[in-house]
C-alpha positions in Angstrom: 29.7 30.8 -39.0 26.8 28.5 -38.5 26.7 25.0 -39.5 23.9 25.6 -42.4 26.4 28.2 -43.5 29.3 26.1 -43.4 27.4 23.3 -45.4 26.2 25.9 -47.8 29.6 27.0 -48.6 30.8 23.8 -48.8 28.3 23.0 -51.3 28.5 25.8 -53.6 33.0 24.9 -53.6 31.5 21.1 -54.8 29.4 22.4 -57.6 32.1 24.5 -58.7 34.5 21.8 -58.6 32.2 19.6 -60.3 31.7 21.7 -63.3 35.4 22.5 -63.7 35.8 18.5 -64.0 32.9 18.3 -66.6 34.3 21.3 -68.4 38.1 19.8 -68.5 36.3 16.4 -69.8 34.5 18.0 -72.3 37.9 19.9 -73.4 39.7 16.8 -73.7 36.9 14.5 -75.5 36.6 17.8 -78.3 40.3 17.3 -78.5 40.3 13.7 -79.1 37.1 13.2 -81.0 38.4 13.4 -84.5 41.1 10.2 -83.4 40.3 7.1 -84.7 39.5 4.4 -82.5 43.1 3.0 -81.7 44.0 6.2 -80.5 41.4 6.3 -78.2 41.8 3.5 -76.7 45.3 4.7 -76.1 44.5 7.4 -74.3 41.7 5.6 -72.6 44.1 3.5 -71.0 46.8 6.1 -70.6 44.6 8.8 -69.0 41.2 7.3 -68.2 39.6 9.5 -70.6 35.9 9.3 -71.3 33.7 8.6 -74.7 31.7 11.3 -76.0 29.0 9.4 -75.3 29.5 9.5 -71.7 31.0 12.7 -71.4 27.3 13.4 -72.7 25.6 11.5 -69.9 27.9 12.9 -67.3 26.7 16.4 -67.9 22.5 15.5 -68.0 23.4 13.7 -64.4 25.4 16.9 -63.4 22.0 19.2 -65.2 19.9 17.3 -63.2 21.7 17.6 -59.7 22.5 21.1 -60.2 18.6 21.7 -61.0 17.6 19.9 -57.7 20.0 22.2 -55.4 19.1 25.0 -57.3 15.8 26.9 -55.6 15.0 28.2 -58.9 15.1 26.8 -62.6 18.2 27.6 -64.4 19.0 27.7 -67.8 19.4 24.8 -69.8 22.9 23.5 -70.6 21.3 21.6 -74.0 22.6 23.7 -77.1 19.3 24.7 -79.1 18.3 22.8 -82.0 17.6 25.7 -84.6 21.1 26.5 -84.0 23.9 26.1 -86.6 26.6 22.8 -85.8 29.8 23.8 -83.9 32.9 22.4 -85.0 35.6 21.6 -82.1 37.7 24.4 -82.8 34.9 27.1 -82.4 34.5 25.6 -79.4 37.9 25.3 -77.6 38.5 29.4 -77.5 35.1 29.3 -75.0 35.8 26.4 -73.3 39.1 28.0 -72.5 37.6 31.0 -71.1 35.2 29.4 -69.1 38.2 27.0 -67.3 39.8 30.4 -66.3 36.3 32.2 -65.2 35.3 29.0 -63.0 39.0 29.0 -61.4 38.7 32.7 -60.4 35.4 32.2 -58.9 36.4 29.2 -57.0 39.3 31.3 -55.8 36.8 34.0 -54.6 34.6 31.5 -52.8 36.9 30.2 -50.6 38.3 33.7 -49.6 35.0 34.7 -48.9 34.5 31.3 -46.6 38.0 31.7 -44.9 37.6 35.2 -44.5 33.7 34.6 -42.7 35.7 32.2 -40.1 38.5 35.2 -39.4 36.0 37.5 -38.6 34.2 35.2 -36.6 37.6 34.4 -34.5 38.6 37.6 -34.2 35.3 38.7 -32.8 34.9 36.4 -30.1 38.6 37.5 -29.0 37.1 40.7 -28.9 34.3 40.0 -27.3 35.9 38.4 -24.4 37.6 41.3 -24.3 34.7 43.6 -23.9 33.1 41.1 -21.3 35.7 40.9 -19.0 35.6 45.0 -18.8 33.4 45.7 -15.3 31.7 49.4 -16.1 33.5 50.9 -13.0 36.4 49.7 -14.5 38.2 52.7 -15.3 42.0 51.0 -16.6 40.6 50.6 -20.2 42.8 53.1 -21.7 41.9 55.2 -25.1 45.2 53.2 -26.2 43.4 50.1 -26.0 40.5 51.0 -27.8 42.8 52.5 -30.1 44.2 48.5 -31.1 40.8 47.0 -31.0 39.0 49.5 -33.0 42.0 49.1 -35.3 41.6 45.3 -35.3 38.2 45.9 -36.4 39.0 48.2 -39.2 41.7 46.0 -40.7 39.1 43.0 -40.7 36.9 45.4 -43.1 39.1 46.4 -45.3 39.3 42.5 -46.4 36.1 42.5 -47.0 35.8 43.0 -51.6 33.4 46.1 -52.3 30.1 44.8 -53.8 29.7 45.1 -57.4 27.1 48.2 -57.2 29.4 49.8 -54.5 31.5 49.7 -56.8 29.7 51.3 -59.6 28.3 53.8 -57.0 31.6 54.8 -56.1 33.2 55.1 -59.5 30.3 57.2 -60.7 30.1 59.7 -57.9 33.2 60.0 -56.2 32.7 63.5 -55.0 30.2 62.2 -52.2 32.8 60.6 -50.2 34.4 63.1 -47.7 38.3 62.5 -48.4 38.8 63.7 -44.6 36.8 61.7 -42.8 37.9 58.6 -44.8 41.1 59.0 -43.6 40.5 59.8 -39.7 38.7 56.5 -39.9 41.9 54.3 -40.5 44.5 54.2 -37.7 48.2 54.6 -39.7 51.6 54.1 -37.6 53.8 56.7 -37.8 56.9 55.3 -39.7 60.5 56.5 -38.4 60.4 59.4 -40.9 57.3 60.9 -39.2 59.8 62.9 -36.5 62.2 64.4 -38.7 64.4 66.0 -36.2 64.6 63.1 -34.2 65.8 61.6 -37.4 68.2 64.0 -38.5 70.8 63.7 -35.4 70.7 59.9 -35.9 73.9 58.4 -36.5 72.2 56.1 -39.4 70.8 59.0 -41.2 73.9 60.6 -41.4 75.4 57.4 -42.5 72.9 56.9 -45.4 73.0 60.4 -46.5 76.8 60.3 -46.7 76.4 56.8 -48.9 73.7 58.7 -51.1 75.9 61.8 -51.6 78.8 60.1 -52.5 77.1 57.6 -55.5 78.4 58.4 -58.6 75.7 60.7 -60.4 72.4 62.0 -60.1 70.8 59.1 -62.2 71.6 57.0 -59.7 70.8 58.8 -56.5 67.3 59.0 -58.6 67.1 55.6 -58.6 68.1 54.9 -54.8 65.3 57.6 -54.0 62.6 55.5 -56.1 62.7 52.8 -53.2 61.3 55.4 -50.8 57.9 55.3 -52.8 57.4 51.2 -52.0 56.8 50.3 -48.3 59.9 49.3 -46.1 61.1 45.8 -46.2 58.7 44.7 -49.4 60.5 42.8 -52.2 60.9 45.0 -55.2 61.2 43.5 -58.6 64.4 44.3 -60.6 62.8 44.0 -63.7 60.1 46.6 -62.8 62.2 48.8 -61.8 64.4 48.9 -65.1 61.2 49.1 -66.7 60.4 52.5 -64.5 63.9 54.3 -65.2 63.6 53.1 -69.3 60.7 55.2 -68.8 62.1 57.7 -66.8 64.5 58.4 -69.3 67.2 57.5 -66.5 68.4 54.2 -68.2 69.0 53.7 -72.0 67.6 51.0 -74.3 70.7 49.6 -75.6 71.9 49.4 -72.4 69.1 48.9 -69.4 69.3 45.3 -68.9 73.3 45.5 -67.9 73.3 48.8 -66.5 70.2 48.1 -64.2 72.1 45.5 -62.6 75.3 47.7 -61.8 73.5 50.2 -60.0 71.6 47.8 -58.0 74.9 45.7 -57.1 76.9 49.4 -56.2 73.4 50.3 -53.9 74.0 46.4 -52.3 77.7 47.2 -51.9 77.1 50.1 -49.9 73.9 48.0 -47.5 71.5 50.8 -49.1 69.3 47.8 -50.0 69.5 43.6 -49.4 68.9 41.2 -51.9 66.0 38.6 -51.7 68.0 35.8 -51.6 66.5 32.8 -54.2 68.5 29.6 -53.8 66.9 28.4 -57.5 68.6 31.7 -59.3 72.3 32.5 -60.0 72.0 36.0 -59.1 68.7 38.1 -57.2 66.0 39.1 -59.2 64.7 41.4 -56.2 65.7 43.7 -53.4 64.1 45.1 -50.5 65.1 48.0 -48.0 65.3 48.0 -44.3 63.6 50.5 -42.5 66.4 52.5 -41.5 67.2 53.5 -45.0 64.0 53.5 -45.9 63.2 56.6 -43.8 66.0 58.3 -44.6 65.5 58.3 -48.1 61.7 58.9 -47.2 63.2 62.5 -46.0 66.2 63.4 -47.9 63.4 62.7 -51.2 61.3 64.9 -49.6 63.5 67.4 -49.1 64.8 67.4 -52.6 61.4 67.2 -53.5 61.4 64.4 -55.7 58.7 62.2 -54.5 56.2 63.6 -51.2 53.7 61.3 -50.1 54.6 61.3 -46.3 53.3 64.3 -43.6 54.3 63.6 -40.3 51.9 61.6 -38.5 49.6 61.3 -41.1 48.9 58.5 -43.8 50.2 58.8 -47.1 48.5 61.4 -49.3 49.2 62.0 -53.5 50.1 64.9 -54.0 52.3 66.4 -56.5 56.0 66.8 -55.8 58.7 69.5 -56.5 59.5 67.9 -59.3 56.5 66.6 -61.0 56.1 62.9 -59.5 52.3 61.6 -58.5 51.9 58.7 -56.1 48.7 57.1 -55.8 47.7 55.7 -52.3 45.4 53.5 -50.4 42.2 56.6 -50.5 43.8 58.7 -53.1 40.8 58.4 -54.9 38.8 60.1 -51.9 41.1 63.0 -52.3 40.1 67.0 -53.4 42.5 66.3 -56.0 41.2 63.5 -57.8 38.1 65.2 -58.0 39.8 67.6 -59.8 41.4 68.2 -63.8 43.8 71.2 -62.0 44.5 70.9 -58.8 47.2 69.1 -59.5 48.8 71.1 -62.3 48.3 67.8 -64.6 50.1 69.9 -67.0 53.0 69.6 -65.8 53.3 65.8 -64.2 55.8 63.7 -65.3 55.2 60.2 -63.7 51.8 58.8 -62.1 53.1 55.6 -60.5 50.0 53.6 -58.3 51.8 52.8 -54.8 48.7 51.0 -53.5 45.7 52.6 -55.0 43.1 50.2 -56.1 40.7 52.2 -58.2 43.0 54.3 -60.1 40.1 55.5 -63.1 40.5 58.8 -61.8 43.6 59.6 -63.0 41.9 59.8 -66.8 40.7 63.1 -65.9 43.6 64.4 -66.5 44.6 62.7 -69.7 44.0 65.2 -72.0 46.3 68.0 -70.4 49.1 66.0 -69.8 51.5 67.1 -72.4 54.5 65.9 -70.3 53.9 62.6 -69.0 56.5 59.6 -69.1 55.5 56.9 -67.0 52.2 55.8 -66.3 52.0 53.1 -64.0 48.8 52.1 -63.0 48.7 48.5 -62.2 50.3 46.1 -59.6 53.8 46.9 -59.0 54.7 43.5 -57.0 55.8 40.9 -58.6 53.1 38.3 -59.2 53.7 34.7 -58.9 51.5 33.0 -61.5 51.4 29.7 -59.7 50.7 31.3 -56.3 48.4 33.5 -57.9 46.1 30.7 -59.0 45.6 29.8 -55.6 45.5 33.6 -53.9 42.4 34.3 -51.9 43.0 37.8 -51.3 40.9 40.1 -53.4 42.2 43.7 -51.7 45.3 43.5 -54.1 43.2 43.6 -57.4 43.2 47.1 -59.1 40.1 47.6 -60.8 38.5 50.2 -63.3 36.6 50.7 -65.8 38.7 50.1 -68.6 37.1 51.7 -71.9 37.1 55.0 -70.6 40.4 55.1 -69.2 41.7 54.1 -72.5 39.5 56.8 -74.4 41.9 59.6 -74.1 45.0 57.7 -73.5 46.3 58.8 -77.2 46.5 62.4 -75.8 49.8 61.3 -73.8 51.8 62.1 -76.8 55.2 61.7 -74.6 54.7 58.5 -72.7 57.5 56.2 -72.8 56.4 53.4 -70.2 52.4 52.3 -69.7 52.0 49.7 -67.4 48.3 47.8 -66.6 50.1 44.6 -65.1 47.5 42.6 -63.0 44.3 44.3 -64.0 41.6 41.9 -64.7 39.1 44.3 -65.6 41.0 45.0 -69.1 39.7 43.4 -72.0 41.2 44.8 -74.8 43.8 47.6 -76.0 42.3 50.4 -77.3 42.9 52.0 -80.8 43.6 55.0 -79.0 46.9 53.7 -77.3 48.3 53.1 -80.6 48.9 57.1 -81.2 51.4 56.5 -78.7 54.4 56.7 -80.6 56.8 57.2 -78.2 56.0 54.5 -76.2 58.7 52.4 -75.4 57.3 49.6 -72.6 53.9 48.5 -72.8 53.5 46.0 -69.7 50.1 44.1 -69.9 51.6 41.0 -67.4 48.6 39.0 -66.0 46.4 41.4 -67.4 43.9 37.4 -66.8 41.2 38.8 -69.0 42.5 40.8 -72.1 41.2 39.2 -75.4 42.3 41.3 -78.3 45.1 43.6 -79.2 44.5 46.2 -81.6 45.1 45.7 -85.5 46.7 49.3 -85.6 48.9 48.1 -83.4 51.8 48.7 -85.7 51.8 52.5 -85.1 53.8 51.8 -81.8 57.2 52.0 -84.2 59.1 53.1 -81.2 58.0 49.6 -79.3 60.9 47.9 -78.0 59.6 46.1 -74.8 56.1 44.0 -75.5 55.3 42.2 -72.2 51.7 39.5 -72.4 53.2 37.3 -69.9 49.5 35.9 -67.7 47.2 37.3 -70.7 45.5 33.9 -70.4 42.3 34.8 -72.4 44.6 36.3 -75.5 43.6 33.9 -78.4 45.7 35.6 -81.4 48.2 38.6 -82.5 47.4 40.7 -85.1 50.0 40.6 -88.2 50.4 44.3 -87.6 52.8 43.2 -85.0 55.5 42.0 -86.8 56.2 46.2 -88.1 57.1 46.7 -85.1 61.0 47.3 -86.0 62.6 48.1 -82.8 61.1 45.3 -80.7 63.7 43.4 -78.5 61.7 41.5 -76.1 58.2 40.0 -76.7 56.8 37.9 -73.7 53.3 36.4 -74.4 53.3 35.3 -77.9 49.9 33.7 -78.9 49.6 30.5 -81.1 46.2 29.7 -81.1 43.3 27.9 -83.5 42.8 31.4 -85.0 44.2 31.3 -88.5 43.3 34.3 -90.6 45.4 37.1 -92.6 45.1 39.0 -89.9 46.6 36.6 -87.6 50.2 37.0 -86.9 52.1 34.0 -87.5 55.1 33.2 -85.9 57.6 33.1 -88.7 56.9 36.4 -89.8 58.3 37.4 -87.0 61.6 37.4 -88.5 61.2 40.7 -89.8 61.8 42.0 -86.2 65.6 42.1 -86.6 66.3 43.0 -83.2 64.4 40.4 -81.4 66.4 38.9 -78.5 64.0 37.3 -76.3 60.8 35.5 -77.0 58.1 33.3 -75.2 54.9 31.4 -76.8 52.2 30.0 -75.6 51.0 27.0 -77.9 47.4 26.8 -77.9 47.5 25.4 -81.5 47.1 21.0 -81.6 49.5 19.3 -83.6 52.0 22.0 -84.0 55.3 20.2 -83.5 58.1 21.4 -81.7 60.4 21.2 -84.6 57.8 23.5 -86.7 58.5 25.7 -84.1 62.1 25.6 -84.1 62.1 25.9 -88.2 59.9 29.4 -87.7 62.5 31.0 -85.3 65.6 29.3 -87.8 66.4 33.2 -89.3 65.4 34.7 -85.8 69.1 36.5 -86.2 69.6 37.7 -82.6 67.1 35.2 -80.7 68.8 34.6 -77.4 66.2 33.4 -75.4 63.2 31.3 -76.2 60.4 30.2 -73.8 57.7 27.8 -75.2 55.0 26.9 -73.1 51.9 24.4 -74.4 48.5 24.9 -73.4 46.9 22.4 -70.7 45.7 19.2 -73.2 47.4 20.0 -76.2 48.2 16.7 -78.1 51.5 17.7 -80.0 50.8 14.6 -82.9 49.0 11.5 -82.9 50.6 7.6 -82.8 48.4 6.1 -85.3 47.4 8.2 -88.0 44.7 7.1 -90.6 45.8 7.4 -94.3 43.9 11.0 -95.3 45.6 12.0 -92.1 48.7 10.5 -92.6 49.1 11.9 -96.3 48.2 15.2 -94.9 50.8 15.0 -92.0 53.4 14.1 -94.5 52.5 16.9 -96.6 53.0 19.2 -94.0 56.5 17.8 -93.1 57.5 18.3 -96.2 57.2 22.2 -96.1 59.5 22.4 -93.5 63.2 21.4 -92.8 64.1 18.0 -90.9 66.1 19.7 -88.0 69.2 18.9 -86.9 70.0 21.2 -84.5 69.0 24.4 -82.6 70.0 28.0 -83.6 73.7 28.9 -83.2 72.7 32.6 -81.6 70.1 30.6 -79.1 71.4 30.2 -75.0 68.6 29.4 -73.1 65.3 27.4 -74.1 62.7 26.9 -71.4 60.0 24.0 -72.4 57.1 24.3 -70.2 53.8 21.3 -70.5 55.6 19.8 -73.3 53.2 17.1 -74.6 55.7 14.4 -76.1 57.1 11.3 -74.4 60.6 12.0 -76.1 62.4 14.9 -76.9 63.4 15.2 -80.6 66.7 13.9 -81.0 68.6 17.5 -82.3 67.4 18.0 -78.2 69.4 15.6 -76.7 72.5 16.8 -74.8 74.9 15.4 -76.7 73.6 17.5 -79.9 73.2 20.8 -77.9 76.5 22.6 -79.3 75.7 26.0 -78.1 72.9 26.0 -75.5 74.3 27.7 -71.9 70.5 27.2 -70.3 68.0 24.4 -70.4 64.7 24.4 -68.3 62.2 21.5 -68.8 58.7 22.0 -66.8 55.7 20.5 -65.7 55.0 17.6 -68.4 53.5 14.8 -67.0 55.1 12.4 -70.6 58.9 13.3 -70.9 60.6 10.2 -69.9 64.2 10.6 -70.9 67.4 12.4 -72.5 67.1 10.0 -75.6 69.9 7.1 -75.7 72.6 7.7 -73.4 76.0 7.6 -74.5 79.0 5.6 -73.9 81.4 8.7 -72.9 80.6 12.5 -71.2 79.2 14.3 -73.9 80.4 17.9 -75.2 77.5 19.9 -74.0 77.5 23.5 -73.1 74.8 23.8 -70.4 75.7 24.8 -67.2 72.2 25.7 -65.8 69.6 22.6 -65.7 66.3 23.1 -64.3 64.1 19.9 -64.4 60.5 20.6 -62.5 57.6 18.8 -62.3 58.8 16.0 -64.7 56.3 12.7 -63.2 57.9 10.2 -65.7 61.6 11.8 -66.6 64.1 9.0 -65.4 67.8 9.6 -64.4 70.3 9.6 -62.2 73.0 11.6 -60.9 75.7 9.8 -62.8 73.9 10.1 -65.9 73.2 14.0 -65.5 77.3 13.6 -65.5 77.5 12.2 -68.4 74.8 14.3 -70.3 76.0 17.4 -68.8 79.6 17.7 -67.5 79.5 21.2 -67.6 76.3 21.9 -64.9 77.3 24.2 -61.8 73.9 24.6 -61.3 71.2 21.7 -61.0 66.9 22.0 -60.0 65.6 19.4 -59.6 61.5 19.8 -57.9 59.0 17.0 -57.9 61.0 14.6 -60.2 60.5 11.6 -58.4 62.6 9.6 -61.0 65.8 11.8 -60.9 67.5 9.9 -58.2 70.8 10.7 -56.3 71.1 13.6 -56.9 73.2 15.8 -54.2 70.5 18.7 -53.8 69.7 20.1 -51.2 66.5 20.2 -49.4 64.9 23.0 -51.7 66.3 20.8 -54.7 69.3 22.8 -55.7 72.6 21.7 -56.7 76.1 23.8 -57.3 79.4 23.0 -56.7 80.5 23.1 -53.2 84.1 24.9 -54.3 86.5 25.2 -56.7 90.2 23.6 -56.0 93.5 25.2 -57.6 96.0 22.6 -59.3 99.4 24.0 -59.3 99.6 24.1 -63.0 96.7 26.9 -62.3 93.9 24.8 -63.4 90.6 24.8 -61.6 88.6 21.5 -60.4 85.2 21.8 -59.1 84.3 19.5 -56.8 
């Protein structure tokens, strides 16, 4: 990369960077505007927070040194006069959308510069390479060209398809020759390729004995559903409950428990490892060696419930015995998914997308699929949302056009499980998926750009899993929502400035009398924590409750005038004065929380039935309330403390508020001091002595 290029990239990262600041300025001064002037200065001090006034000035600087770099003129930033006032509430939904659009681009520009400075590295290996080859040199061996021409081809396949390719390719997919697409990429052959080789192995034998002798055939089933992921990649347990809900393998009432028994009996037995996670009690993920792995690879084949492998070849979809579709890196390039029959669509029971990035061809077959249970076409790894915000890799995203594959998607009358998780193209939910009354899962996770869910969305009455989790752009729920009877878990919750009739709020939610598990994300200002708390009081089941604040949220304000202060009381009033959480809750996560103090039905020595406490990245918690004179009576045994800037306390404290931990996190809490962690922050109990009169100490 030349140096003008360098600079140029460099440039275009600042300008990005400087409009996120302006843009996060602007956010907080339409935030604080309608504060009176004590207040502000509060926060002036506090956080350094501009005035309107030169918030305003900063961005006519900014107009004009954007306007000098630019070649061209740009559109002006100045709102027009003949249009109608904005209040601060219309604007915060935008604003909001345009933080997460200038984040994503940022993230693309520096994968593009990073990437421009691999390929450059990797060439001038290669051309030394070359150079040092004399042409009467004959010991270059078709093996070596082999590596290097495989070197190249990896470096391509990082580099994103260009918006019109894209649209090209979508739109005429029968002009790419399948074949020659695939003789292009150089694929290992994985152990399974030779399968007599593999047969008289004494670890094939070894795994086909374990796999014969599990208890039923729900459960060899599920041991065969690793051979569809690659060997030695972390497998989430919570998608793969999801896929056998679907499947019809696992029960509702039951999953959650029963998904954790077969894994630990598959562990038992070395079929698969756990990914070990110092910060969790107990794995959340599993991967499988590659010994296993191509056994099962063949024994599946063989039984003919998933066949993506030929020997020596890359993987290929193609239809097994038994009715499963895999999509594949190329699929798309495929005779098949040119086709509505090749592949008998009739009769398919589960499309699940291994590694296929433009999955939209699978909508061809929509509307003769009378069978289908699972349909699984986003991102089956799990996604880390604070890693993700800083991925530069773009060959993971899954992309398609997302109105016409949800045109026909009511004609899968029998789908139990419909996954999209991680596809940013997706805006909204169709009407069309709500004909699905037999869905069970509906898994939108990180699905960054979705917006709207529709108002029909109460047709879903066999609904019991509702995953949002990452829908960042979501700005409301529709009211039809809270019909849904049989919904257990709902992840994603959405209180934001919207407040209409058709706006679901979060106390009607109580009509869901089977709710277990909730989490909300509070993009509403002034909505108090123990508002919150009052609205989930006749939650009958709730077990688990995540609340997480949106970034600037100002929970109340110190100095209220007297309108304001009349009004606040007001508001008070038509709610209860807490005293103390929900007898049925056990774990309560509070993530950004934008108070100095927790409310005092929150400090340890009130929590009478809490088992779970996790308090996250807020820069103005600073303590456990008052601290009392003698160990306290609470029930938490799991504390996770993270990213708390200001929370102070120490070990002996913890003690005292929480004699019951035998698990402690603490992560950048700079003021939680002596505490025994280790060097990834964890605490537990080192072991557990016997007293002769057979009671326990842990030490």
């Amino acid at each position: 990369m030349s140096r003008d290029e360098l600079t140029q990239s460099a440039s275009v990262g600042t300008t990005i960077d400087s409009i996120i600041n302006i843009v996060n300025k602007l956010h907080s001064a339409i935030q604080l505007q309608d504060t009176d002037e004590s207040v502000k200065g509060e926060h002036t001090q506090e956080h350094v927070l501009p005035s309107s006034k030169s918030i305003d000035v900063e961005i006519r600087r900014e107009e004009e040194t954007l306007g000098t770099q630019q070649k061209s003129g740009g559109a002006s930033l100045e709102r027009s006069k003949s249009a109608p006032p904005q209040t601060p509430t219309d604007l915060l939904n935008p604003i909001r959308k345009l933080q997460i659009a200038l984040r994503r681009l940022k993230r693309k520009v520096r994968y593009m510069k990073r990437l421009q400075l691999d390929v450059d590295k990797q060439l001038d290996l290669l051309n030394g390479e070359v150079n040092r080859v004399e042409p009467s040199d004959r010991s270059l061996t078709s093996k070596d060209l082999t590596v290097i021409t495989a070197k190249v081809f990896n470096l391509i396949r990082k580099v994103p398809m260009s918006s019109e390719r894209q649209k090209q390719k979508k739109a005429a997919p029968d002009d790419q020759d399948g074949d020659t697409i695939k003789k292009r990429i150089v694929c290992l052959p994985g152990i399974h390729a030779n399968e007599e080789v593999l047969k008289r192995l004494a670890f094939f034998r070894d795994v086909k004995r374990k796999f014969e002798g599990l208890k039923d055939d729900e459960q060899r089933i599920c041991l065969l559903s690793f051979a569809v992921f690659p060997e030695n990649k972390e497998v989430d347990r919570k998608m793969l409950m999801y896929w056998w809900m679907g499947e019809g393998i696992l029960t509702v009432s039951e999953a959650e428990g029963k998904v954790k028994e077969i894994l630990n009996n598959f562990r038992e037995e070395n079929l698969i490892e756990p990914v070990e996670n110092k910060r969790k009690l107990e794995p959340s993920s599993y991967k499988m060696n590659p010994f296993v792995h191509a056994s099962l690879v063949l024994i599946s084949k063989k039984i003919g419930l998933f066949d993506m492998y030929d020997e020596k070849e890359k993987p290929n979809m193609q239809k097994s015995d038994l009715n499963k579709v895999c999509l594949v890196e190329g699929s798309s390039f495929q005779e098949e998914a040119k086709s509505r029959t090749k592949l008998d669509p009739e009769n398919i029971e589960t499309v699940f997308n291994v590694s296929e990035r433009f999955p939209e061809f699978t909508r061809k077959w929509f509307t003769r699929m009378k069978k289908l249970k699972v349909l699984y076409l986003g991102r089956w790894e799990r996604i880390d949302p604070e890693a993700e915000m800083e991925r530069e890799r773009t060959d993971q995203e899954i992309e398609m056009d997302s109105r016409r594959v949800m045109k026909d998607l009511g004609s899968l009358t029998r789908l139990r499980f419909l996954s999209f998780q991680g596809i940013s193209t997706i805006n909204s939910l169709s009407r069309s998926a709500c004909k699905l009354n037999k869905l069970v899962i509906l898994d939108l996770r990180h699905c960054y750009n979705m917006e709207q869910l529709p108002d029909a969305i109460h047709k879903l009455k066999n609904l019991v899993y509702l995953d949002l989790t990452g829908c960042e752009a979501l700005e409301s729920i529709p009211v039809g929502l809270s019909r849904l009877a049989n919904l257990e878990v709902l992840k994603g919750f959405v209180l934001g400035d919207a407040d209409t009739a058709k706006t679901c709020k979060l106390a009607a939610l109580k009509r869901l009398m089977n709710l277990r598990k909730l989490s909300v994300t509070v993009h509403r200002e002034g909505f108090p924590l123990d508002k919150l708390i009052d609205d989930i009081k006749d939650f009958k089941v709730l077990e688990n409750l995540k609340v997480r604040w949106g970034s600037k949220v100002i929970l109340k304000k110190k100095h209220p005038n007297k309108d304001e202060k009349d009004e606040q009381e007001e508001d008070e009033r038509s709610w209860r004065d807490i005293k103390e959480l929900p007898i049925q809750l056990k774990k309560l996560s509070l993530q950004r929380f934008p108070d100095r103090e927790l409310p005092k039905w929150l400090w340890p020595q009130n929590l009478r039935y809490l088992e779970k406490l996790h308090l996250g990245s807020s820069k103005r918690v600073k303590g456990f309330g008052t601290l009392p004179g003698e160990p306290t009576k609470c029930p938490v045994g799991v504390l996770r403390l993270t990213s708390l800037i200001k929370l102070k306390v120490e070990w002996r404290e913890l003690n005292k508020l929480f004699p019951n931990l035998r698990l402690l996190e603490s992560y950048e809490c700079p003021r939680v001091t002596f505490c025994p962690c280790d060097r990834n922050g964890i605490w537990r109990p080192k072991k557990i002595s016997e007293k002769n009169d057979g009671s326990t100490t842990i030490l």
